[in-house]
N, C-alpha and C positions, 0 to 999 in steps of 0.2 A: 586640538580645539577645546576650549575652556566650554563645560556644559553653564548654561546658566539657570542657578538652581529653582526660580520662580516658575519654571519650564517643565521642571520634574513632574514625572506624575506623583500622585498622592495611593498610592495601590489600594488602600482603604478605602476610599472613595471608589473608584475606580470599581473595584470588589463590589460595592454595595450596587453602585449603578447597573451592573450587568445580572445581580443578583433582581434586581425589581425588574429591568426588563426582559428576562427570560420569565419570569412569574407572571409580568402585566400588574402586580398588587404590591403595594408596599408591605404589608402586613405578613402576607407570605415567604415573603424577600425577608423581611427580618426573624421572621420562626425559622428560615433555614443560619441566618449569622447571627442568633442570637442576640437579637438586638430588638429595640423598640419599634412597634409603626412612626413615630415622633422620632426617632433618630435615625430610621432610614431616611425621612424626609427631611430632616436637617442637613445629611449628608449629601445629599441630594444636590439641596440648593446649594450649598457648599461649593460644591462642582460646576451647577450652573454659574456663580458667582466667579469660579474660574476661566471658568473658556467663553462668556456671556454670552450662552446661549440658552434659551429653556429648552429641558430633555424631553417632557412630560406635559402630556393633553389630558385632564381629568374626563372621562366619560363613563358614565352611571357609577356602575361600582368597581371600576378598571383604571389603571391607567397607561394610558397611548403612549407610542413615540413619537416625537416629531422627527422631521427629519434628517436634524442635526444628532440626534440620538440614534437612528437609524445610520448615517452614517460612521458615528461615532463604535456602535455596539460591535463589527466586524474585527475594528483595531484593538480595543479594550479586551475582546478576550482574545486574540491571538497575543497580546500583550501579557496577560495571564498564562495563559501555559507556556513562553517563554519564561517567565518568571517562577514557574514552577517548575520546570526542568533546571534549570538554573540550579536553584537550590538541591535537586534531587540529584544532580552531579558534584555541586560544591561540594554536598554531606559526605558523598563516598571519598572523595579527594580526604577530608576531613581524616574519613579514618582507613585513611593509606589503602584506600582500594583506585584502582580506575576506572573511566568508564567508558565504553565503546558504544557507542548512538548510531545504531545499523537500521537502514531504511529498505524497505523491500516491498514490491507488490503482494498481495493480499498469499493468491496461491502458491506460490515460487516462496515465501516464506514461509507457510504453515508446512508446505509439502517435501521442500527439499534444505530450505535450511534452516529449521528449527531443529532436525534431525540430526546435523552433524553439529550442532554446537557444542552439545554437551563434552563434544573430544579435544576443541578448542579450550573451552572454558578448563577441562582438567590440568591443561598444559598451564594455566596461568589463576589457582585461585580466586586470586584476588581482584579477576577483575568482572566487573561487571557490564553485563550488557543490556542498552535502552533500543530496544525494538520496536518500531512502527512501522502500518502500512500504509502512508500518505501516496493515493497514484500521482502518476504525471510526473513531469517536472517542478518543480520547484527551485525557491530564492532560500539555498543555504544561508545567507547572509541573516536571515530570519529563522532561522532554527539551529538546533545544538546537535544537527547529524554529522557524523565524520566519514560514511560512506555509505551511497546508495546503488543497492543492485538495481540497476537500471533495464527496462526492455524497449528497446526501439534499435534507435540509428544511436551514434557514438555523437550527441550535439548535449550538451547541458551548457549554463552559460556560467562564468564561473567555477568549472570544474573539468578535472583531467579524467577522461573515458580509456579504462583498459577493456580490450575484450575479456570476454570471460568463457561463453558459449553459443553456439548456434542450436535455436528453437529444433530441434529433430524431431520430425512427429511419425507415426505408427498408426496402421489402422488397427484398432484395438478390438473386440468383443467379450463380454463376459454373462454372466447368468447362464440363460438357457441357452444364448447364441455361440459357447463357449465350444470346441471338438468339430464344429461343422468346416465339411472342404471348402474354401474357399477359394475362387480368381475373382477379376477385374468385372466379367460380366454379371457375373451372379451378385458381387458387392455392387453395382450398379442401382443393381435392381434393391437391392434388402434396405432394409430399414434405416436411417444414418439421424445422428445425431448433430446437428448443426450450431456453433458459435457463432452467436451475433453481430460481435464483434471481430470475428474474423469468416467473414460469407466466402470467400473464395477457396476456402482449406480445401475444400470438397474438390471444386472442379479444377484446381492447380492441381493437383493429384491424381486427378485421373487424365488430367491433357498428358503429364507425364509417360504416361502408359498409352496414350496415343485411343483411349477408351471413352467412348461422347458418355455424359452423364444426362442421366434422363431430364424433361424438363420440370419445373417444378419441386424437386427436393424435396420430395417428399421425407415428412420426420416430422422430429422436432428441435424446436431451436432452446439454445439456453445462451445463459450473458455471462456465463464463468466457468473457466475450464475445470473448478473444485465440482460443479455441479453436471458438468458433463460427464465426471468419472464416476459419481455415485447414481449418474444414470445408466449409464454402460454397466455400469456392475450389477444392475436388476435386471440387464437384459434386456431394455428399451431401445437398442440399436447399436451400429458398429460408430466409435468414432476415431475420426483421425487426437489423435493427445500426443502432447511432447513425452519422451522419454523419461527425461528428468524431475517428470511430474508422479508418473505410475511406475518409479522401480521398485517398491514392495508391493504395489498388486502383482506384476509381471512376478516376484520373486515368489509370490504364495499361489501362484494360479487363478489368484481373483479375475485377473484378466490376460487375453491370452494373444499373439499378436497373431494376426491373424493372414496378414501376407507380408514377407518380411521386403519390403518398398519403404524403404524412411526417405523422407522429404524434408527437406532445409528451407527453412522461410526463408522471406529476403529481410528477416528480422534478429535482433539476438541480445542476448543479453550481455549488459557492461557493469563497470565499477565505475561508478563517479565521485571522484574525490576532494572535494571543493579544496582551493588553492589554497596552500597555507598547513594542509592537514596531513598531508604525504607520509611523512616521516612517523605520525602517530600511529598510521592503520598499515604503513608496510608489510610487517607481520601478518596481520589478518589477511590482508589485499594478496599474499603470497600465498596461505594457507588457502582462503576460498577458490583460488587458482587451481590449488591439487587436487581439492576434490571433485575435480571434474574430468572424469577418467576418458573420455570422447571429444574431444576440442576442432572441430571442423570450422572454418569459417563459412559465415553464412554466404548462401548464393547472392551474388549481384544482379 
C-alpha cells in the first residue's frame, strides 16, 4: 500500500506539541527545544492547520488542552519513542552491532535476568541488548520487542508462547526470624508477609498441608514481590517467594527456607515471540531455556 505523503507526520511539530502540553506553557516548552515562545506557537498552529482542529484553550497564564489534543497527546508520544527506538536500533545496525529488544516484568528482570546476561552478551560482543519493563500484555505490532518473558497463562495475541518455568515459591524468613524451628502450626500463627496481588499464596499453602490458616492474616501486605524480599530480609515476617527470585539470598544465608514445602501456582512464566521474529531470538529463546536448572510445569 502506497503511504500517502500529506498524511505523514511532521515529527517536529508533533515534538513541539507534546513538549507544550506536557509543560501546559509554550515558553517553557520552548526553553526545553530550544526554540522561541513565537515559534512554539507557530508550530503549533501549523499542526492545528493540519488536522483542523484547535489543540489549545488559553487560560490566565497556561495553556489547556482540548479535547482533540487530549486525545491526540497518548498517540503522539507513543509515536515518539517508537521513533526513538527506531533510530537507537537503526544506529547499532549502522555500526555492525545487533540488537535484541527483551521485555520482562519489573522483578523477574532486575532479579533473575539481568544477572545472567552478562554470560549471553560475552558469547556474542556485539550485540546489544534494549530492555524494558512494560507489564501486561501488549500490541508488538507497536513496539520494537523481539521477545517478552511473559507471567501468566501462554495466550499473547500475535505471538508464539514457549514455556519457560513454573512460579515455585518457598516459605522464606530472614533477619531475626532466621535459625528458628519451624512446622505448619507455629507458621500459622507467626507473622507473614502478604502480596496484594497474589491474596491467596498464603491459604493455597497451607490447604496443601491440610493446616486452617487463622482468620484475618494478620501482617503485612505489599504489591511487589522486590518489596516483600527486602521485607523478609529485616525480619518483618516469613514469606512465601518464588525461588527464582531469592537465589542469592538463599545462596548467602540472607534468607533461609524455612519448611522445605514448594508450591507451584497455577501460573508460570513463557517466552512470547511475536510472529515473524522466531528465527532472530532462537538463540536467545534456547539460552534462556537453560538457564533454568528446575522446569516443572505449573499445576493445572
Amino acid at each position: 500500500m502506497t503511504l500517502q505523503r500529506r498524511h505523514l507526520p511532521d515529527m517536529r511539530l508533533l515534538q513541539t506539541f507534546e513538549a507544550a502540553a506536557r509543560h501546559g506553557n509554550f515558553t517553557r516548552a520552548g526553553e526545553e527545544l530550544a526554540l522561541t515562545q513565537s515559534a512554539v506557537s507557530r508550530q503549533v498552529r501549523e499542526l492545528e492547520d493540519q488536522i483542523g482542529k484547535p489543540l489549545f484553550e488559553r487560560v490566565r497564564a497556561r495553556v489547556v488542552l482540548t479535547r482533540a489534543a487530549e486525545a491526540l497527546l497518548p498517540e503522539v508520544q507513543r509515536l515518539m519513542r517508537m521513533a526513538e527506538t527506531t533510530m537507537r536500533h537503526a544506529s547499532a545496525g549502522a555500526q555492525s552491532e545487533g540488537v535484541l529488544a527483551v521485555n520482562a516484568i519489573p522483578t523477574f528482570a532486575e532479579r533473575w535476568l539481568m544477572p545472567r546476561l552478562p554470560a549471553f552478551q560475552a558469547r556474542d560482543p556485539g550485540l546489544r541488548f534494549d530492555i524494558s519493563t512494560r507489564p501486561g500484555v501488549f500490541d508488538f505490532a507497536e513496539t520494537q520487542c523481539d521477545i517478552a518473558i511473559h507471567y501468566g497463562q501462554p495466550i499473547w495475541p500475535g505471538a508464539q508462547c514457549t514455556y519457560l518455568c513454573s512460579e515455585i515459591v518457598v516459605p522464606v524468613a530472614g533477619g531475626a526470624l532466621r535459625g528458628r524451628a519451624m512446622d505448619a502450626a507455629r507458621l500459622a500463627e507467626a507473622p507473614k508477609l502478604h502480596l496484594s496481588a497474589r491474596p491467596t499464596l498464603w491459604p493455597d499453602w497451607f490447604a496443601r498441608l491440610g493446616q486452617p490458616l487463622p482468620e484475618g492474616r494478620a501482617g503485612h501486605w505489599v504489591d511487589q514481590f522486590s518489596l516483600a524480599i527486602e521485607a523478609v530480609k529485616g525480619g518483618m515476617g516469613y514469606a512465601l517467594l518464588p525461588l527464582y527470585l531469592i537465589e542469592g539470598e538463599i545462596a548467602s544465608g540472607a534468607l533461609e527456607v524455612v519448611m522445605d514445602v514448594p508450591h507451584s501456582t497455577d501460573m508460570a512464566y513463557y517466552l512470547a515471540i511475536p510472529e515473524g521474529r522466531e528465527d532472530k531470538v532462537a538463540g536467545f529463546r534456547d539460552w534462556l531455556i537453560s538457564q533454568v536448572s528446575f522446569r516443572p510445569r505449573a499445576a493445572g
